[in-house]
VOGU-3710 file (C-alpha; in Angstrom, 3 decimals, decimal comma):
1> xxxxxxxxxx> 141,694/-79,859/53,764  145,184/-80,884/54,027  146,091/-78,456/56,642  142,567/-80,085/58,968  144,323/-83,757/58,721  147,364/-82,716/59,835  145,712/-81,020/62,680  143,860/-84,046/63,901  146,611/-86,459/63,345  149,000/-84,273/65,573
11> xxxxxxxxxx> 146,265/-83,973/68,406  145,799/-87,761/68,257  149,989/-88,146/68,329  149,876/-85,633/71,396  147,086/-87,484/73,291  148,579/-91,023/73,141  152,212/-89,951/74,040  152,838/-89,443/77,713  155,144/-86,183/78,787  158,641/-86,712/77,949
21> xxxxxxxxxx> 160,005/-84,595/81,176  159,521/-84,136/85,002  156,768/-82,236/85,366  156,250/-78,416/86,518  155,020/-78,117/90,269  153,423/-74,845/91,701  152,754/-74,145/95,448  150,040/-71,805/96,972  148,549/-71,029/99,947  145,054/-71,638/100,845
31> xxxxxxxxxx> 142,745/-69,820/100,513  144,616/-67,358/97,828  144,312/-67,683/94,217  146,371/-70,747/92,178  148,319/-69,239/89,299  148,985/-72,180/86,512  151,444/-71,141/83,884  151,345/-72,719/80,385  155,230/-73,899/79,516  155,992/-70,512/81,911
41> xxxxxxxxxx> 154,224/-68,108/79,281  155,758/-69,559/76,057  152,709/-70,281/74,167  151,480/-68,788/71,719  152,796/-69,996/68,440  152,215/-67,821/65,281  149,362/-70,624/63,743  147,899/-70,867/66,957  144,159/-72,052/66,427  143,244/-72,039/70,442
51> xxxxxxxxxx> 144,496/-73,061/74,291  142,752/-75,583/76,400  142,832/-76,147/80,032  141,961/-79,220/81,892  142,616/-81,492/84,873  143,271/-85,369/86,459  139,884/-85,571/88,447  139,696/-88,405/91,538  139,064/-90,950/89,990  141,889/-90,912/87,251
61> xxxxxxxxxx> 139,775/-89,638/84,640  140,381/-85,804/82,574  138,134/-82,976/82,774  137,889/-80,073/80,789  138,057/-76,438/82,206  137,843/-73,844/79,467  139,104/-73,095/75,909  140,272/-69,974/74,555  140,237/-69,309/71,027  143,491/-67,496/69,461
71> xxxxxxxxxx> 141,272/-64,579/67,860  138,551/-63,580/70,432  139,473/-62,060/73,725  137,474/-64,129/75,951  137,440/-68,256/77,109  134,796/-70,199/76,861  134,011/-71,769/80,434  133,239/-75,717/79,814  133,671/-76,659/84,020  129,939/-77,998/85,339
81> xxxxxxxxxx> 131,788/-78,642/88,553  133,179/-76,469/91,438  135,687/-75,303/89,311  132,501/-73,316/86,888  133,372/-69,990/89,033  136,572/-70,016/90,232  138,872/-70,304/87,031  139,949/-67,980/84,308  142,462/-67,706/81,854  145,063/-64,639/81,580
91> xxxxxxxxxx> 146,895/-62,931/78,625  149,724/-65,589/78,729  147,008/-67,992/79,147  148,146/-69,010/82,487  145,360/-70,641/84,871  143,768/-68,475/87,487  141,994/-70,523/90,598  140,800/-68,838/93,375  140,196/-69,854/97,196  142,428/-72,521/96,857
101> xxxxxxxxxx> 141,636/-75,397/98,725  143,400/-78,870/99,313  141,263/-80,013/96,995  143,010/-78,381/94,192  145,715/-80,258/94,721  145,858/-82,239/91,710  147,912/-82,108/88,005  146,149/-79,438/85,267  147,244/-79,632/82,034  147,534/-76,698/79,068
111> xxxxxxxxxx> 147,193/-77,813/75,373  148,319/-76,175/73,001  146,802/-76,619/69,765  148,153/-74,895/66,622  147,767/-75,797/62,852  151,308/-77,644/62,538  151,313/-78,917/65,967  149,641/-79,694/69,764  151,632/-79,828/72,840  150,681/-80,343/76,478
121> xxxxxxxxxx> 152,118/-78,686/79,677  151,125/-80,959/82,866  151,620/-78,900/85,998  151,145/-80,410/89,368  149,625/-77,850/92,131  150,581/-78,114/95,982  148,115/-76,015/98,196  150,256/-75,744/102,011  148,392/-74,195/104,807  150,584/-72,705/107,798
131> xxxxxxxxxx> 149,273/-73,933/111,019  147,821/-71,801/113,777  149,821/-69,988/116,523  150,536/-72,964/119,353  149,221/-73,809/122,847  149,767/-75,306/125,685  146,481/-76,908/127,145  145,856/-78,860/130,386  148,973/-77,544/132,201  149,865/-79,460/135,378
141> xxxxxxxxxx> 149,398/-77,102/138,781  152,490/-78,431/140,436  154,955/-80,857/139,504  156,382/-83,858/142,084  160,318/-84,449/142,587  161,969/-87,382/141,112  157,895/-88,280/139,753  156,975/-88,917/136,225  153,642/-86,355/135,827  151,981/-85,005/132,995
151> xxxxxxxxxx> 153,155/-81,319/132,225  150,269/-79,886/129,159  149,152/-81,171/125,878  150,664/-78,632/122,918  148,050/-77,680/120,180  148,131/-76,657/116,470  145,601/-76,886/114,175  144,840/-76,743/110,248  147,601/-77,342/108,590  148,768/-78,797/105,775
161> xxxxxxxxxx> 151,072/-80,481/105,295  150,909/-81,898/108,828  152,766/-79,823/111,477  155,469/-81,124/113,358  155,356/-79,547/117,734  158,806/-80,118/119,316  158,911/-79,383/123,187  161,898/-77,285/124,629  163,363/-77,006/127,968  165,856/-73,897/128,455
171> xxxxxxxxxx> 165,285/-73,057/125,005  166,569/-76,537/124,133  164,612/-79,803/122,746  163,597/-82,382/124,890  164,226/-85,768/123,371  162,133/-88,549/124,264  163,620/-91,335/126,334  160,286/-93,539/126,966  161,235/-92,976/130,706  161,885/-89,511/132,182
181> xxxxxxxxxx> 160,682/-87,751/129,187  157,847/-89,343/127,152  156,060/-87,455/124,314  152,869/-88,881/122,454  152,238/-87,173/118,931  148,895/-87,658/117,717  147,552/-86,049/114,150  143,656/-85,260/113,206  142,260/-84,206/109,962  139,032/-82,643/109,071
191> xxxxxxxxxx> 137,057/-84,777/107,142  135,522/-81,250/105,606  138,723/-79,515/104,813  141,017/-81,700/104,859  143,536/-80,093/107,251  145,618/-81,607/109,623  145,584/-81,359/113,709  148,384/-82,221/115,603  148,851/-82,543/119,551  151,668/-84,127/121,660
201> xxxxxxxxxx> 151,804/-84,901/125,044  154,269/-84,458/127,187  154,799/-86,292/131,086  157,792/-84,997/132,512  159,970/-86,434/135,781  161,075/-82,734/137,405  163,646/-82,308/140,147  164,736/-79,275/142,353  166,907/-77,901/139,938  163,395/-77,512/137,589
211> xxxxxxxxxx> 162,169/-75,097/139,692  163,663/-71,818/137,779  163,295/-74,216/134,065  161,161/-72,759/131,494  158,936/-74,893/129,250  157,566/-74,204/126,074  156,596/-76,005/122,555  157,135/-74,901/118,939  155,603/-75,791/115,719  157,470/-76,362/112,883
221> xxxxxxxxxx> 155,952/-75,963/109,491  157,438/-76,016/105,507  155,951/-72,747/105,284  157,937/-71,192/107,999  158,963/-69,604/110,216  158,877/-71,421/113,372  156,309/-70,574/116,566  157,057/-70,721/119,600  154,706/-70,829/122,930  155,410/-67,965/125,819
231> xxxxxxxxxx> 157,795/-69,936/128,330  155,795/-71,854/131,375  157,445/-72,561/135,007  155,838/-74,999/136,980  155,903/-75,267/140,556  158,028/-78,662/142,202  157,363/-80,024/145,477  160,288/-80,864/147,198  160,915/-81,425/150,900  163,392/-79,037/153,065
241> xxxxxxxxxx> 167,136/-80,242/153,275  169,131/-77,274/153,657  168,612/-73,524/154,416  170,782/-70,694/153,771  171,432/-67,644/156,117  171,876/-64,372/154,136  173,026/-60,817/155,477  171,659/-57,779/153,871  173,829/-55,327/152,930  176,063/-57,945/152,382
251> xxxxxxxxxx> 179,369/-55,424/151,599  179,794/-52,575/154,733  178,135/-52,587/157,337  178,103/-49,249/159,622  177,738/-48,007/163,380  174,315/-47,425/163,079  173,301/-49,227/159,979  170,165/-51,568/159,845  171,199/-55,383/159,352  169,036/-57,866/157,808
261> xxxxxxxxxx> 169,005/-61,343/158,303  167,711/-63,571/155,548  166,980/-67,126/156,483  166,200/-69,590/153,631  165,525/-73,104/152,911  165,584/-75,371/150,146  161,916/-77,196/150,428  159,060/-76,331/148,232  156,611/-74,905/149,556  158,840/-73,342/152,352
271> xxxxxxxxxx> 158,896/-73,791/155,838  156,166/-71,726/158,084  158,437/-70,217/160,345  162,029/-70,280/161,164  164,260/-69,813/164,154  167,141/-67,556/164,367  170,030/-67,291/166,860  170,957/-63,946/168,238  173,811/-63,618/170,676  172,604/-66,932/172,706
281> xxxxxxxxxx> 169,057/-66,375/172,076  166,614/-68,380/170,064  164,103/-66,421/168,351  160,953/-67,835/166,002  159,968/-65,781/163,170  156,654/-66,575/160,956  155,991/-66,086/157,421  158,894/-63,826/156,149  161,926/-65,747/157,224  163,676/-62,255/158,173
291> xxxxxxxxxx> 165,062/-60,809/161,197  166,491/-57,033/161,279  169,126/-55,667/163,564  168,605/-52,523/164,413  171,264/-49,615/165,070  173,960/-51,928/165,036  177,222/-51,126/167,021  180,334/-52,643/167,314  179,595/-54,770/169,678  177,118/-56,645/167,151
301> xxxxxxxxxx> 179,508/-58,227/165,516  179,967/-61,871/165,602  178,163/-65,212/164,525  174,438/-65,566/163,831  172,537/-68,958/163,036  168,746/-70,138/161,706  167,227/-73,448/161,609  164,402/-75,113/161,240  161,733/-74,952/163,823  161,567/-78,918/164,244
311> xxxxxxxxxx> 165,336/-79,874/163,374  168,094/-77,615/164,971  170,392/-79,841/162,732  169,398/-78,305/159,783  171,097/-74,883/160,316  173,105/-71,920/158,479  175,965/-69,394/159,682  176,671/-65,921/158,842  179,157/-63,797/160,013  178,082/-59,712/161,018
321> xxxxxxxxxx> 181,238/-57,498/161,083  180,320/-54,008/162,034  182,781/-51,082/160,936  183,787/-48,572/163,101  186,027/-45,213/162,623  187,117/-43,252/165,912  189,587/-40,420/165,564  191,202/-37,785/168,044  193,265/-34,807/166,906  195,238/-32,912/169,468
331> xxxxxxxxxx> 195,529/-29,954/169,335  192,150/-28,687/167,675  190,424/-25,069/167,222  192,639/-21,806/166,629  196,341/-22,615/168,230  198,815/-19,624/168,729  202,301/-20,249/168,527  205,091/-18,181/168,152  207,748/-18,026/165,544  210,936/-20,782/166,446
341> xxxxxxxxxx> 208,959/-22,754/168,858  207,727/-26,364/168,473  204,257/-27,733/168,180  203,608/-31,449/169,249  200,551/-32,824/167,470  198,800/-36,286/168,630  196,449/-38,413/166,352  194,721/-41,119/168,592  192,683/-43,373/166,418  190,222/-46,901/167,257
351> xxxxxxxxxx> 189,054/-48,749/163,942  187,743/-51,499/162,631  191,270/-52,118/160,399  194,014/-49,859/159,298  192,594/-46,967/158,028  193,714/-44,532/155,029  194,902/-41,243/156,620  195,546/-37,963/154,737  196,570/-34,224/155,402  195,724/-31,182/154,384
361> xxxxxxxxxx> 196,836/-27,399/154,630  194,784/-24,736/152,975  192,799/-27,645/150,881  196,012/-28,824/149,609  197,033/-32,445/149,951  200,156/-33,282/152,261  202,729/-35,734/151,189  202,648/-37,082/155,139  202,056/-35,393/158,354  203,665/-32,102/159,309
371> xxxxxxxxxx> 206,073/-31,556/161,021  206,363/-28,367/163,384  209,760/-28,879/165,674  210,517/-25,021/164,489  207,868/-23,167/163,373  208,362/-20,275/161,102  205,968/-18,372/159,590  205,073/-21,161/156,529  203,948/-22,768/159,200  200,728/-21,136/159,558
381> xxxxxxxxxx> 197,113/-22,341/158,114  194,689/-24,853/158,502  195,625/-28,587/159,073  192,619/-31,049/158,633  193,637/-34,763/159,296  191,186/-37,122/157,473  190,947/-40,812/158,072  188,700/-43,623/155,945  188,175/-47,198/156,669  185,323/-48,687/154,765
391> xxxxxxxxxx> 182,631/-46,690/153,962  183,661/-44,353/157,079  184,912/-40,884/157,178  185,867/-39,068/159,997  188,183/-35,837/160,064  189,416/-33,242/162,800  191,378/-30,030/161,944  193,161/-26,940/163,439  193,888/-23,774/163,068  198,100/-22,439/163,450
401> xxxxxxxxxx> 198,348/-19,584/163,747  202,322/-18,268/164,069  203,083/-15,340/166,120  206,326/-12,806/165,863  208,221/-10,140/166,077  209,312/-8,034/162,922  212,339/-8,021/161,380  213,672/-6,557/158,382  215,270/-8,854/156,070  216,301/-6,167/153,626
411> xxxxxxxxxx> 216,378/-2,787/152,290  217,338/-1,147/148,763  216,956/0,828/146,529  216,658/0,755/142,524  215,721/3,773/140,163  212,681/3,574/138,193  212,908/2,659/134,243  212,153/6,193/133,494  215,112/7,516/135,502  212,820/10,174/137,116
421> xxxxxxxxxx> 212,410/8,375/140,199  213,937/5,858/142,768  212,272/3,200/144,213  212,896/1,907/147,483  211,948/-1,543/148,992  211,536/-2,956/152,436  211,568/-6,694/153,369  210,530/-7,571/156,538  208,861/-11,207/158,408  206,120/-10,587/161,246
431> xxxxxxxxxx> 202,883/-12,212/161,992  200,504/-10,240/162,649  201,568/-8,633/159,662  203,390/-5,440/160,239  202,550/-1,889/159,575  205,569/0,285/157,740  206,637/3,687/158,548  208,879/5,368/156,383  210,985/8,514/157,495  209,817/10,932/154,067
441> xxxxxxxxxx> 206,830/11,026/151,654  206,691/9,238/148,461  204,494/9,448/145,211  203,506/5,759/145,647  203,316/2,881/148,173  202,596/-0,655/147,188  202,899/-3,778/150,070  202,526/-7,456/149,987  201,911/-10,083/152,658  202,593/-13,594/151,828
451> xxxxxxxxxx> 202,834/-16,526/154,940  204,623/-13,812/156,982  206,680/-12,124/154,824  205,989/-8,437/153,653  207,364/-6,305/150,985  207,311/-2,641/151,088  207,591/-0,150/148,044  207,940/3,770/147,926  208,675/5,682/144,988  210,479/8,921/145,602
461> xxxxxxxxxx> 211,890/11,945/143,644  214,879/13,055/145,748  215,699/16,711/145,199  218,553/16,064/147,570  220,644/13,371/149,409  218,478/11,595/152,255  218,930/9,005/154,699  215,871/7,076/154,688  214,402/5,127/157,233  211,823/1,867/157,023
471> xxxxxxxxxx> 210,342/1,341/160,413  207,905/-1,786/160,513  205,954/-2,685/163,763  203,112/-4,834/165,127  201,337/-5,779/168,251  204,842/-7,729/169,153  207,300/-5,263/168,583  209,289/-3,344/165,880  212,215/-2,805/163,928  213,387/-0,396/161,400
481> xxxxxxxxxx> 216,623/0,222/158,868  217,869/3,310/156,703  219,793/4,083/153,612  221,358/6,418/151,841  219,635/8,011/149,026  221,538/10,655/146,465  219,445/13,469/144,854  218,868/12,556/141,130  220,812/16,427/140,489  223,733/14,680/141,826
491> xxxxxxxxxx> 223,169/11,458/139,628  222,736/13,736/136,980  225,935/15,707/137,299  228,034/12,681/137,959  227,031/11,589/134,681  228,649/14,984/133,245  231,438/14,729/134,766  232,597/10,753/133,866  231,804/12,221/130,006  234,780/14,350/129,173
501> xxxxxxxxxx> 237,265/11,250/130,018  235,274/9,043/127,917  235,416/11,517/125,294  239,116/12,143/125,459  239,936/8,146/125,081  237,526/8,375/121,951  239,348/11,269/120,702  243,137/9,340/121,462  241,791/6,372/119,538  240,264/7,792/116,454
511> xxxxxxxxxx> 243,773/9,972/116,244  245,933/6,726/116,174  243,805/5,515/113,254  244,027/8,141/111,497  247,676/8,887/112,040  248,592/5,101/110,552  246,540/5,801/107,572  248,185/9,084/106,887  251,573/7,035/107,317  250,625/4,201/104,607
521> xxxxxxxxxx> 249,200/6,600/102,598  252,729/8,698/102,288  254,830/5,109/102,334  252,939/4,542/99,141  253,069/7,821/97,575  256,727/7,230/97,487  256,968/4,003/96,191  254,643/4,476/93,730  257,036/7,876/92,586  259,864/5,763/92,627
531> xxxxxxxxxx> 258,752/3,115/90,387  257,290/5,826/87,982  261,107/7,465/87,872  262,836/4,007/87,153  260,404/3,646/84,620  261,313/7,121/82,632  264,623/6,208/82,212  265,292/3,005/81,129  265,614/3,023/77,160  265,516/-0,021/74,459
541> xxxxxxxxxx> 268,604/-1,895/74,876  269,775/-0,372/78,766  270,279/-3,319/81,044  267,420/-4,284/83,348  269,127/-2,628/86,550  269,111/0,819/84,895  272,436/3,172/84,756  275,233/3,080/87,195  274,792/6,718/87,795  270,381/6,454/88,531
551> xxxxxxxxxx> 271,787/3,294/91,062  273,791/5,906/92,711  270,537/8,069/93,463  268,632/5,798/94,250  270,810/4,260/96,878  271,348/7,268/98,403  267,659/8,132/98,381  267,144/5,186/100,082  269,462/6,243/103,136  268,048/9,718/103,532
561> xxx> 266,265/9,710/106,746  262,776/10,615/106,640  261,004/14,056/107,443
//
């Protein structure tokens, strides 16, 4: 009984006193299901008798939702409005609502209700709704220079809060001034749902430099992130005041290349037709504003002009400058010269501007051109001269060929590592290259033939002394050499015969050696008998020096000559 009036005089306590805190808020989105927690889960007391839900209805007044009782599983649904079958209650006796709508927007409140006490948990519930993807409607075809004209309406709808639509030029905002820019904002909500429209106008004043601008409009929204529309170029009329002449390729331009004059202008829409200006001549061209050169040559070069068709005034330049290579080599093809003479080469040249000249021999770059006031046979090969100005290439090339002669240089002779044979070895210069004829037979023949020189190789086993001849001839001539060549039997027996001295002077030295050792090795014999004799004599209390009579043999051992 006691523990019932406590009970009631704590719920009547709790009911009269007003919430001593700020109050929770929760945010959904509509359409998805509210969750309300009860003081975030923490409620559930250990005398807990039950939990009650219920909410601030239009009109000020409270209405009850459901109760749960602390011992049975399920809540008891007390709603008769639209609330009968869209709430329930979870384990932590939080408050489930689903398909939110702004109409849930309003304050629900858990109570708490326990045998010692009863608290309350207001919780105020925000229902946001992101706004549709935005559009531009009722877009202007063209737009007039320097003319205040109305560009499109942007469009978002059901939202809520209220979206906010910001235009951009450029991918920047465009602010309202009330006279070149003016932009009229204008929201709409549905009296059924209660979500917001919004539009804005925008009238815009374009000039020419509008013409490559990009418009678009974004809609920005708490629930983030921002859209934005696909970018929109609108056309401006403007009249002509300049043109612009263009040349196409505008770098190089060839002997032979195709030119392509570009006339522009500045007006919007463009001019019909166009005249152009070639060498003296006035030309009209229709439609594509474009003239082409064909083939061009040197003689194209120069100044060309367009205008418009009604006002020569109004006019643009360009400049063609045509590029041109010519090159002369002299001599050219296969040239025969012989060996000492002199070789005059011309280069003749025509170009546009000073061209980049290199040489060549064999494929290998040349530090400048050659020079050939005495040929030899290094001389020979092929000499390409290559000149490039500009995008142009243009080469010539001949042959040298260097004529002589042979002559033999040198001739000798080496034996082989072995010692079984001798080698012998004829250098010679010629061009043509030179055949070798040598006076005996050999066991092997090498040759080599490098920019006119030639080296010759026989091996040979001489069984007796020769006098060998190296004979080397071409279409041009000959010449030829000997040498001597020993048998290797004589070689051999030379060798014999330089031994015996060699020996002998061995044999001299190691008998002076030994003969001072032998000496040292008697001087010390002696002395050591000597000292061994002065030592047997002396006694205990003799003087140091030893008896006068011992002094007498010693001294006159000492002046005995030796044997």
């Amino acid at each position: 009984m006691h523990a019932v009036v406590r009970f009631f005089g704590a719920f009547l306590a709790a009911a009269m006193l007003a919430p001593a805190s700020g109050m929770q808020k929760v945010i959904s989105q509509y359409g998805e299901t509210i969750i309300v927690p009860c003081n975030n889960g923490d409620n559930k007391p250990s005398d807990l008798i039950f939990t009650k839900w219920k909410y601030t209805k239009d009109d000020g007044s409270s209405g009850d939702l459901l109760v749960k009782q602390a011992q049975k599983d399920d809540a008891k649904v007390s709603a008769t409005d639209g609330y009968k079958d869209r709430i329930n209650i979870t384990d932590n006796s939080s408050l489930l609502i689903t398909k939110a709508t702004l109409g849930d927007q309003r304050v629900f409140t858990c109570m708490v209700v326990s045998i010692n006490n009863l608290d309350e948990y207001p919780v105020e519930v925000e229902v946001r709704k992101r706004p549709s993807a935005p559009e531009i409607k009722n877009k202007a075809s063209q737009l007039e220079n320097d003319k205040l004209t109305p560009l499109g309406e942007c469009v978002t709808a059901d939202a809520n809060p209220p979206a906010e639509i910001i235009w951009l030029k450029n991918n920047k905002t465009l602010l309202n001034d009330n006279k070149t820019v003016i932009i009229t904002p204008n929201i709409a909500t549905d009296p059924v749902t209660g979500l917001s429209s919004t539009k804005s106008s925008l009238q815009y004043t374009a000039g020419k430099q509008d013409m490559t601008s990009q418009f678009a409009c974004l809609v920005r929204h708490v629930t983030g992130p921002d859209q934005v529309t696909a970018p929109v170029a609108f056309s401006i009329h403007y009249p002509t005041e300049k043109v612009s002449l263009q040349v196409v390729p505008a770098s190089t331009v060839k002997e032979g290349d195709n030119v392509t004059l570009k006339c522009q202008a500045d007006g919007n829409p463009p001019p019909t037709s166009l005249n152009f200006h070639i060498k003296g001549k006035k030309v009209a061209v229709t439609g594509s504003g474009v003239y082409t050169l064909s083939g061009v040559t040197r003689a194209d070069s120069g100044e060309y002009k367009c205008s418009l068709p009604d006002n020569d005034k109004i006019e643009a330049t360009a400049t063609v400058t045509v590029t041109y290579l010519d090159l002369s080599l002299i001599p050219s093809g296969r040239v025969l010269k012989k060996y000492g003479e002199s070789l005059e080469v011309k280069v003749e040249k025509n170009s546009s501007s000073e061209p980049t000249v290199t040489w060549t021999k064999n494929n290998s770059k040349l530090e400048k051109q050659p020079d050939f006031s005495k040929l030899t046979y290094g001389h020979a090969g092929m000499y390409v001269c290559e000149m490039s100005v500009a995008g142009i290439k243009r080469s010539a090339s001949f042959h040298l060929v260097v004529e002589g002669i042979p002559v033999i240089t040198r001739l000798t002779k080496q034996q082989s590592t072995d010692g079984k044979n001798k080698v012998l070895i004829c250098e010679a210069e010629g061009s043509p290259q030179p055949n070798v004829q040598w006076s005996v037979n050999g066991t092997n023949s090498e040759s080599s033939y490098v920019n006119g020189k030639a080296t010759y190789r026989l091996t040979v086993v001489p069984t007796m002394n020769l006098t060998v001849t190296c004979q080397v001839a071409n279409n041009l001539g000959l010449d030829s050499k000997t040498i001597n060549v020993s048998s290797l039997i004589d070689d051999r027996r030379k060798e014999k015969q330089d031994l015996p001295e060699d020996e002998d002077k061995a044999k001299l030295i190691v008998g002076v050696v030994v003969g001072l050792l032998v000496a040292a090795a008697v001087v010390g014999i002696i002395y050591w008998l000597y000292m061994k004799r002065r030592q047997g004599s002396w006694k205990t209390g003799e003087k140091e020096m030893g008896t006068s009579e011992e002094s007498k043999k010693l001294e006159e051992n000492s002046h005995r000559p030796d044997v």
